[in-house]
C-alpha positions as CSV (number, residue, x, y, z in Angstrom):
1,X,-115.2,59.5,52.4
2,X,-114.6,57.0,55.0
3,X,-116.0,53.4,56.1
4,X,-117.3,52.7,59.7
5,X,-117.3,49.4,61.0
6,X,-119.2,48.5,63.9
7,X,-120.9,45.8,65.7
8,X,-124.7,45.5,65.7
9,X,-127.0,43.4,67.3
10,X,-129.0,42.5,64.8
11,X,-132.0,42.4,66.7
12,X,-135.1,44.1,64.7
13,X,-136.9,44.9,68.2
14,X,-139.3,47.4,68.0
15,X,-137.4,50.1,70.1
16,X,-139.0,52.8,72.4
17,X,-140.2,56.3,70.5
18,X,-137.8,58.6,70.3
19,X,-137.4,61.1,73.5
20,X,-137.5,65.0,72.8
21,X,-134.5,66.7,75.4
22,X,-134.1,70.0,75.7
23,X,-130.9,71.3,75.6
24,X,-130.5,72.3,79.3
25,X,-131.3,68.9,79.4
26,X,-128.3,67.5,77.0
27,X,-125.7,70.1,78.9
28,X,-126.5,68.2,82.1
29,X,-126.1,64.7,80.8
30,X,-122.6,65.7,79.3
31,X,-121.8,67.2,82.3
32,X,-122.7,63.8,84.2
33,X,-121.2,61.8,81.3
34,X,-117.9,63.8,82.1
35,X,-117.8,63.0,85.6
36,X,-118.5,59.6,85.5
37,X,-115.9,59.1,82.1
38,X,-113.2,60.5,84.8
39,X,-114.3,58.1,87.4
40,X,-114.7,55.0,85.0
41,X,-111.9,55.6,83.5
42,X,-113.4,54.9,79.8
43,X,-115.1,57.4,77.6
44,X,-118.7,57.5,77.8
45,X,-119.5,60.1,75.4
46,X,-118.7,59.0,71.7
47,X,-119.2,61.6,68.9
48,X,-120.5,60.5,65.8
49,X,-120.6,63.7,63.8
50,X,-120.7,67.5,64.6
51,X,-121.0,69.1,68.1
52,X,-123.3,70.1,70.1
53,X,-124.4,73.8,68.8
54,X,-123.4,72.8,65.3
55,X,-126.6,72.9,63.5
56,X,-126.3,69.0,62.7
57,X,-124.8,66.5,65.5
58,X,-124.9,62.8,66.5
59,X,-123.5,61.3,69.4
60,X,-123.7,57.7,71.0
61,X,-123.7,57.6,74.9
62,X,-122.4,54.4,77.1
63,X,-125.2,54.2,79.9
64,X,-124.7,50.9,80.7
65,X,-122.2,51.3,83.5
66,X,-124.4,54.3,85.4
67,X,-127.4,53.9,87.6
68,X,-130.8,54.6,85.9
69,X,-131.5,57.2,88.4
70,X,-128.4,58.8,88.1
71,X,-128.9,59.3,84.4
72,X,-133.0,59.9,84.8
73,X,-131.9,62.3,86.7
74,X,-130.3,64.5,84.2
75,X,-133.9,64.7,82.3
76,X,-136.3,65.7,85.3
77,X,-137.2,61.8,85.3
78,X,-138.9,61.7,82.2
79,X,-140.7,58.5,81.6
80,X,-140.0,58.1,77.2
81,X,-136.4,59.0,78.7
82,X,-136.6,56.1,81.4
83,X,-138.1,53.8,78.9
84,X,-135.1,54.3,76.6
85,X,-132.5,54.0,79.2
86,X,-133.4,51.2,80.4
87,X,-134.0,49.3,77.2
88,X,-130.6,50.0,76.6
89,X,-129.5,48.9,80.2
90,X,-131.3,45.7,79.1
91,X,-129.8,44.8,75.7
92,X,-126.4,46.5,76.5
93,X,-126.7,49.0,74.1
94,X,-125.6,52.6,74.2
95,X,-128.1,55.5,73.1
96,X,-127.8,57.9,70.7
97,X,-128.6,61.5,70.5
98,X,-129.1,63.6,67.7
99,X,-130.5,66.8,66.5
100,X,-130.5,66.8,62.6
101,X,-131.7,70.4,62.1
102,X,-130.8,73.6,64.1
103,X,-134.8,73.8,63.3
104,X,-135.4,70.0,64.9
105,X,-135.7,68.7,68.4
106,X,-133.0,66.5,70.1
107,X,-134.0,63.4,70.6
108,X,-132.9,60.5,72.2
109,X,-133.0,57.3,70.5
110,X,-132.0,53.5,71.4
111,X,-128.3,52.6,69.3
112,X,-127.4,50.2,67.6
113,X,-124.7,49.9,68.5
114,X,-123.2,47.5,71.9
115,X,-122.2,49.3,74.6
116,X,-118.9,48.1,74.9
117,X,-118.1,47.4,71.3
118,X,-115.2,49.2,69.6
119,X,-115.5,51.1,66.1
120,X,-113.3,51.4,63.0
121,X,-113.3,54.7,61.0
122,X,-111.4,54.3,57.6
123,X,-110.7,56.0,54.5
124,X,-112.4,54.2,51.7
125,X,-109.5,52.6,50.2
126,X,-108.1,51.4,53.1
127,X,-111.1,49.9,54.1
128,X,-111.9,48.4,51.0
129,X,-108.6,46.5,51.6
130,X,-109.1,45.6,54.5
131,X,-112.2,43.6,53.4
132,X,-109.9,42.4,50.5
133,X,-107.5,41.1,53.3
134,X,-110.7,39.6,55.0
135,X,-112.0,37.8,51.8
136,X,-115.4,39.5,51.9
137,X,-116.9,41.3,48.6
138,X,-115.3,44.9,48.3
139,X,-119.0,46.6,48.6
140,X,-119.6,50.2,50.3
141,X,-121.9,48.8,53.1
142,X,-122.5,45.4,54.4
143,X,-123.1,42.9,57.4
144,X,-121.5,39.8,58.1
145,X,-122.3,37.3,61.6
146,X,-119.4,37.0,63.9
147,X,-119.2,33.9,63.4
148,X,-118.2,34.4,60.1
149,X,-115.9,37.0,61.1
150,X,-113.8,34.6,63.8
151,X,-113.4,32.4,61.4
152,X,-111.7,34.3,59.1
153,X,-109.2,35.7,61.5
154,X,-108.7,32.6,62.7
155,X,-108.0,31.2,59.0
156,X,-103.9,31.1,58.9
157,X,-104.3,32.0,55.1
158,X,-106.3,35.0,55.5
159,X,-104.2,35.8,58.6
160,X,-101.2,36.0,56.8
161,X,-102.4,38.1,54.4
162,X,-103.4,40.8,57.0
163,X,-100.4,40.1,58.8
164,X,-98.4,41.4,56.3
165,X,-99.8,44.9,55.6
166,X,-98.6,46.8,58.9
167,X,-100.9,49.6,58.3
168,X,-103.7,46.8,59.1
169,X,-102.5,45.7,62.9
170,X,-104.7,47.5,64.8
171,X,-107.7,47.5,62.6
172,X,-106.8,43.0,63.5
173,X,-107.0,43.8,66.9
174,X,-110.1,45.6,67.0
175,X,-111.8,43.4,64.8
176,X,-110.7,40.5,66.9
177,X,-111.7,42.8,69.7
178,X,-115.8,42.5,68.7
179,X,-115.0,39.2,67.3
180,X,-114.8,38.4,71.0
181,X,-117.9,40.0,72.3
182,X,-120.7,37.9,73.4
183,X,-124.2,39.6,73.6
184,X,-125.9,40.3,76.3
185,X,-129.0,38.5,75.5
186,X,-129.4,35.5,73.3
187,X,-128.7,35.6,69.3
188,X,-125.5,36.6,67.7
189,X,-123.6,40.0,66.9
190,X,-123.0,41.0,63.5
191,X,-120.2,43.2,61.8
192,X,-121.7,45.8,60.3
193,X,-120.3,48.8,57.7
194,X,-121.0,51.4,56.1
């Protein structure tokens, strides 16, 4: 089993409906997603689980650095499309896609998740020490304010014990990373896994 950690918003906004994409419809957004990943030179296409085809698959999308009509574009300007595009334009916030059943639509939904924010994916244990290192409760899922996060990692105690597990050093520098993150509107970012 493994750990995520992410940042979130923590904004309980009342997001746009889900959009329903057909899948002609999903080939030309990666397609577009592609092309612009090679021009940005970031990707904008994060998986989250499976593939597309696979009968279960969940992927985020960075739309923040693309024109809404270049993206609208890709779904035949559909308006619960546009409405979730740029909601996320708004808030910074990627979108997600996701079919859950072979049987199921895809939909498009707004993310949680910052646009620009980086992930961690951990085995259990070592994620478990890592919020050992951190000083936060050893639980399975959980949320803590950035605030609360800088300060730990700027505590020299808590530093030093991170410091001196070198199988943490880049799971530091990412966390310090979306420690560093402002949001895009006003309120604060949290750290959130699970």
């Amino acid at each position: 089993m493994t750990i995520t950690f992410r940042v979130e918003d923590g904004r309980s906004i009342t997001p746009p409906c889900a959009a329903v994409i057909t899948p002609d419809q999903l080939a030309a957004f990666r397609d577009m997603l592609a092309e612009q990943a090679l021009r940005l030179g970031f990707a904008l296409l994060l998986p989250v689980y499976g593939v597309t085809g696979d009968p279960w698959f969940e992927f985020d999308a960075r739309v923040c650095h693309l024109s809404l009509a270049t993206i609208a574009r890709c779904f035949d300007h559909d308006p619960s499309v546009i409405a979730i595009l740029d909601e996320a334009q708004f808030l910074g916030r990627r979108v997600r896609i996701a079919q859950t059943d072979r049987a199921r639509d895809i939909e498009m939904r707004l993310s949680l998740n910052p646009d620009a924010a980086p992930e961690i994916v951990m085995a259990n244990p070592a994620a478990l020490t890592l919020l050992d290192g951190l000083g936060i409760d050893r639980t399975i899922a959980g949320m803590v304010p950035m605030t609360e996060l800088r300060q730990r990692l700027m505590d020299p105690r808590i530093r030093r014990r991170l410091d001196a597990d070198p199988g943490m050093a880049d799971c530091v520098e990412t966390l310090s990373k979306m420690a560093a993150l402002k949001p895009v509107v006003d309120g604060e970012y949290l750290l959130a896994w699970i």
